[in-house]
C-alpha positions in Angstrom: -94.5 100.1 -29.8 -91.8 99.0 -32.6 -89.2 99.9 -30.0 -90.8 97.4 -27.1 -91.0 95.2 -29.4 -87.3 95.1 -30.7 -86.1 95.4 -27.0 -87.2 91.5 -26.7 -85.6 90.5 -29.7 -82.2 91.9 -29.2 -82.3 90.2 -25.5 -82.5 87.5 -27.1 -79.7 87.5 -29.4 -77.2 89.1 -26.6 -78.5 86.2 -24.9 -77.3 83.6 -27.6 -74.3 85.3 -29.4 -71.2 83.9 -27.3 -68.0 85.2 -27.9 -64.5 82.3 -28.7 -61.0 82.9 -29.3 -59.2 81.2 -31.7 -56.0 79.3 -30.5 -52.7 80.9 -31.8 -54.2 84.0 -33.7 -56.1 85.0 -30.7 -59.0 86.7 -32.9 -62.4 87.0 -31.3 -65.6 85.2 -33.8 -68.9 85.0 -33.6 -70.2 81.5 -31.8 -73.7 80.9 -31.0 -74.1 76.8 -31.8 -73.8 74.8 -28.5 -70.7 72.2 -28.9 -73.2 69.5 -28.7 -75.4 70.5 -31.4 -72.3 71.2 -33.7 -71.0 68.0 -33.6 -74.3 65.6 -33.8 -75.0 68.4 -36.9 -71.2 67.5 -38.4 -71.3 64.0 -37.7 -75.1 63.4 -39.7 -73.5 66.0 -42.8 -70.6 63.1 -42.5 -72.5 60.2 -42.7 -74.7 61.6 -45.2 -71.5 62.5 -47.5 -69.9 59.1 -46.6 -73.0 57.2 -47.4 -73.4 59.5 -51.0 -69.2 58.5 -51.8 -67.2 56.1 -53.4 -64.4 55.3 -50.9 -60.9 54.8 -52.5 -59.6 51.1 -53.2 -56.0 52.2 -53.8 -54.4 51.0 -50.4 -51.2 52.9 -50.4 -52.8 56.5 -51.2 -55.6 55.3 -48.3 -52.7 54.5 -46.0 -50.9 57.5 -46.6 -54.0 59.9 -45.4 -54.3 58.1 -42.6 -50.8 57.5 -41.2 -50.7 61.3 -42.3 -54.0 62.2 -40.4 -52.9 60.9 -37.5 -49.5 62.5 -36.9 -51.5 65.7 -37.6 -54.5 64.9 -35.0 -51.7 64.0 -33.0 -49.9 67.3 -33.5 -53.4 69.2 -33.5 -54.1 67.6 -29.6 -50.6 68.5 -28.6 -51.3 72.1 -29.4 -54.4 72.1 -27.8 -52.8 71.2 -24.6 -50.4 73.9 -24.9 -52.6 76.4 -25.5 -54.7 75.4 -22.1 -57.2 74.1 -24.1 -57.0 70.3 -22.7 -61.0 70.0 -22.2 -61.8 70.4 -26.1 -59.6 66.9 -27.1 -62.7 64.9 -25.9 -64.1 66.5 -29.2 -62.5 65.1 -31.5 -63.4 61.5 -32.7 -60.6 61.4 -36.1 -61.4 59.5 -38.9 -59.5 60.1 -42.1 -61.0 58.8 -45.5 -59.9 58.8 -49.2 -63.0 59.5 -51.5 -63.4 57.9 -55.0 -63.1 61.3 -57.1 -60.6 62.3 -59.3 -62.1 65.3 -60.8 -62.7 67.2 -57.2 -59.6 68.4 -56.1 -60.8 69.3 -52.4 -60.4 68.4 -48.9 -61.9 69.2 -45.6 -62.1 68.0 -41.8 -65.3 69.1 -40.2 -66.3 69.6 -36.7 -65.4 66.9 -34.2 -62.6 65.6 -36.2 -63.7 63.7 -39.7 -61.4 64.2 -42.1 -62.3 63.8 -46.2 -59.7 63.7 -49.0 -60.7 63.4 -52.6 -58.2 61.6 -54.8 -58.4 64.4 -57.4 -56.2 66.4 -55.0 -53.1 63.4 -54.6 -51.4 64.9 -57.6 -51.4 68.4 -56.7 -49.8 67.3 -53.3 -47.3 64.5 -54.6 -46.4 63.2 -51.8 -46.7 62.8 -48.0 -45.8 66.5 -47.1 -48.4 67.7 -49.7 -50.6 65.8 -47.8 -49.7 67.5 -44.9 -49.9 70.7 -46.2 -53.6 70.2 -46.6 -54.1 68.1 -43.7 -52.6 70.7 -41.7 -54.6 73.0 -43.0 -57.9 71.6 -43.0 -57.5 70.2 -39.1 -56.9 73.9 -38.5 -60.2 74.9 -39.4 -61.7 71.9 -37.3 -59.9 73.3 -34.2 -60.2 77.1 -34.8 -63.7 76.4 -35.2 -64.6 78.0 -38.4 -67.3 75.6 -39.2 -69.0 76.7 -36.5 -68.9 80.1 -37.0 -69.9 80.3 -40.2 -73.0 78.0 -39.5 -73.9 80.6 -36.9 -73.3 83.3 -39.6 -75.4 81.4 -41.9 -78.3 80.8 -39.3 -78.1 84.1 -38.5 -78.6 85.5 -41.9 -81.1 82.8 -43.3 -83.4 81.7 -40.6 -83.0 84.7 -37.6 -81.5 84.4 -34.0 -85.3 83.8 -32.5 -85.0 80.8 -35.2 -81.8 79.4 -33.7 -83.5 76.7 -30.9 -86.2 75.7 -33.2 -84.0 74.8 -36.3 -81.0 73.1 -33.9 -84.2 71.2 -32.4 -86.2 70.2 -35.8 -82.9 69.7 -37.8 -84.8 70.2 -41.1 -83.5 70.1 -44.4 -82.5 73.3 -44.4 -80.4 73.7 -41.5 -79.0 70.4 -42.5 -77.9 72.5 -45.7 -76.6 75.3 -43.5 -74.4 73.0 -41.8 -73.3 70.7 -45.1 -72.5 74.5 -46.6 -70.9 75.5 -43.5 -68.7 72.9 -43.0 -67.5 73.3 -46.2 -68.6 70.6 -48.2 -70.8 72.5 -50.7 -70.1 70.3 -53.8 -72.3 67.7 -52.4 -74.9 69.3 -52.1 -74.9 71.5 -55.2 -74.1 74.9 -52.9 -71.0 76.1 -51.2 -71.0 78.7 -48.6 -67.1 78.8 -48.4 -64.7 80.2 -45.5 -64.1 83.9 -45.7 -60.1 84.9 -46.8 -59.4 85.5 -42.7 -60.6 81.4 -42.1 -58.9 80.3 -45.2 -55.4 82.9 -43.8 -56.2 81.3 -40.1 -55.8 78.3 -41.3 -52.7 78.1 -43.2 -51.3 79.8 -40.2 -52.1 77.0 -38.2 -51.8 74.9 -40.6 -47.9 75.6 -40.8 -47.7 75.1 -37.3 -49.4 71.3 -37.1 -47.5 69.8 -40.4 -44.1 71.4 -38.2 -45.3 69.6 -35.1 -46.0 66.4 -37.2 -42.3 66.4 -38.3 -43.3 67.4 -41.9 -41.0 70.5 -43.4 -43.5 73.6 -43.5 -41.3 75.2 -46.4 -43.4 72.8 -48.7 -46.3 74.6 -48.0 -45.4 77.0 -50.4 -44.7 75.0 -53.7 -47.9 73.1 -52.8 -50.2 76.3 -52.9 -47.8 77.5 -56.2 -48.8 74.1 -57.6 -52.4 74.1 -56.4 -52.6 77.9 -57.9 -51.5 76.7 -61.9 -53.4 73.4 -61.2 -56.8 75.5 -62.4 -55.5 77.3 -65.2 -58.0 80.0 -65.5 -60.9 78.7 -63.5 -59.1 77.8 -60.2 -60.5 74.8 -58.5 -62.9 74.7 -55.9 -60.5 74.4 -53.2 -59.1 77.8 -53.7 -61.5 79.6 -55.4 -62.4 81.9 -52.2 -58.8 81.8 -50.9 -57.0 84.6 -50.8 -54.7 85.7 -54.0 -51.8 83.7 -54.4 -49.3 86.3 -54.4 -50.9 87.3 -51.0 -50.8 83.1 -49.9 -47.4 83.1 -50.2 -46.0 85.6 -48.7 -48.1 85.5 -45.8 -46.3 81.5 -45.3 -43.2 82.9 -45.9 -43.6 85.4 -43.1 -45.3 83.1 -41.3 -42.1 80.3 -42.0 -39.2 81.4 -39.1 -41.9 80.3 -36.5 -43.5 77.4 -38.0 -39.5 76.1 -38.5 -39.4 76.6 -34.6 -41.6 73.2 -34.0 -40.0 71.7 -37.2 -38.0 68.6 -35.5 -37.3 66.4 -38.0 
């Protein structure tokens, strides 16, 4: 009787689990949130965030993330074209916004294209490239859709595949968390369920590739991530703390460096 019983269940979850590649690394993940449901989910965790922030004043550090944001979102479309992945660009609605908060030193873009900077990170990045570095980077989890995968990790493990429908349908509190969590904005909320080492190696990867594209010199990555590294002392910040180990970090860019340079056009 157990077994009968089971047999239902697991129809149902080969019925949801889909199967995605990510562009450029070509890795297979886990995908079981519609599109649709993703980015009405992303957009409500960005308005909720948006309407909990201060928004920065400062118009020449504003002006920067945007004029930044866009070459990268321009770069970030370019390579979706190349990669035959035209139909996704309708996705992406950009926004780019500088947030009040000088002791966060985080950033992230979340599904569908809206893109947070808190102004605790500026001085880690310096200038312009920095920004690009992270830009790059955080667009890159936007298009290689880790947010997505993790939420369906994260329904997965908290509420149960035969849960799936009714929590995308009832949007409670809880999902709403999953997704906040998943799109890795935990510090709003109190909880971070961060991107595994493979996202956070995925995207700087990509990453290199967009700031390149964007006409921004990818060899900064790697003083950036030296200077976000020493910017925690012994408690690394947020932003890093499930990244992989510097050492690591940096020689996987510099690897990673003779092909990035290839779409480097000053």
């Amino acid at each position: 009787m157990k077994t009968v019983r089971i047999i239902p269940f697991l129809l149902i979850i080969t019925f949801l689990i889909g199967c995605a590649t990510v562009p450029l690394t070509g890795r297979q993940q886990l995908t079981i949130i519609p599109q649709y449901e993703l980015l009405a989910l992303s957009l409500d965790s960005y308005q909720q965030v948006m309407a909990e922030s201060n928004l920065s004043q400062d118009r020449e550090d504003v002006r920067m993330i945007r004029q930044v944001g866009r070459g990268i979102a321009q770069a970030a479309e370019d390579f979706l074209r190349e990669n035959g992945l035209s139909s996704k660009i309708r996705n992406y609605q950009w926004e780019f916004n500088l947030i009040d908060n000088d002791t966060l030193v985080n950033a992230w873009c979340m599904p569908g294209g809206k893109v947070a900077f808190y102004s605790g990170i500026l001085p880690v990045c310096q200038n312009s490239t920095g920004v690009a570095v992270v830009m790059g980077h955080e667009v890159a989890h936007a298009l290689a859709n880790h947010g997505g995968e993790r939420m369906s990790q994260g329904l997965i493990t908290q509420l149960g595949g035969v849960a799936l429908d009714l929590a995308l349908k009832e949007k409670s509190e809880e999902t709403r968390m999953i997704a906040l969590t998943a799109f890795c904005v935990g510090a709003q909320v109190g909880v971070l369920l961060p991107y595994s080492r493979l996202h956070e190696s995925e995207a700087d990867h990509i990453g290199l590739i967009l700031m390149a594209k964007a006409g921004y010199d990818p060899r900064e990555a790697v003083p950036f991530w030296e200077r976000m590294n020493l910017e925690g002392g012994v408690r690394p910040p947020e932003f890093i703390s499930t990244h992989p180990a510097p050492e690591t970090r940096v020689e996987k860019l510099k690897e990673q460096m003779p092909e990035a340079l290839q779409y480097y056009n000053p």
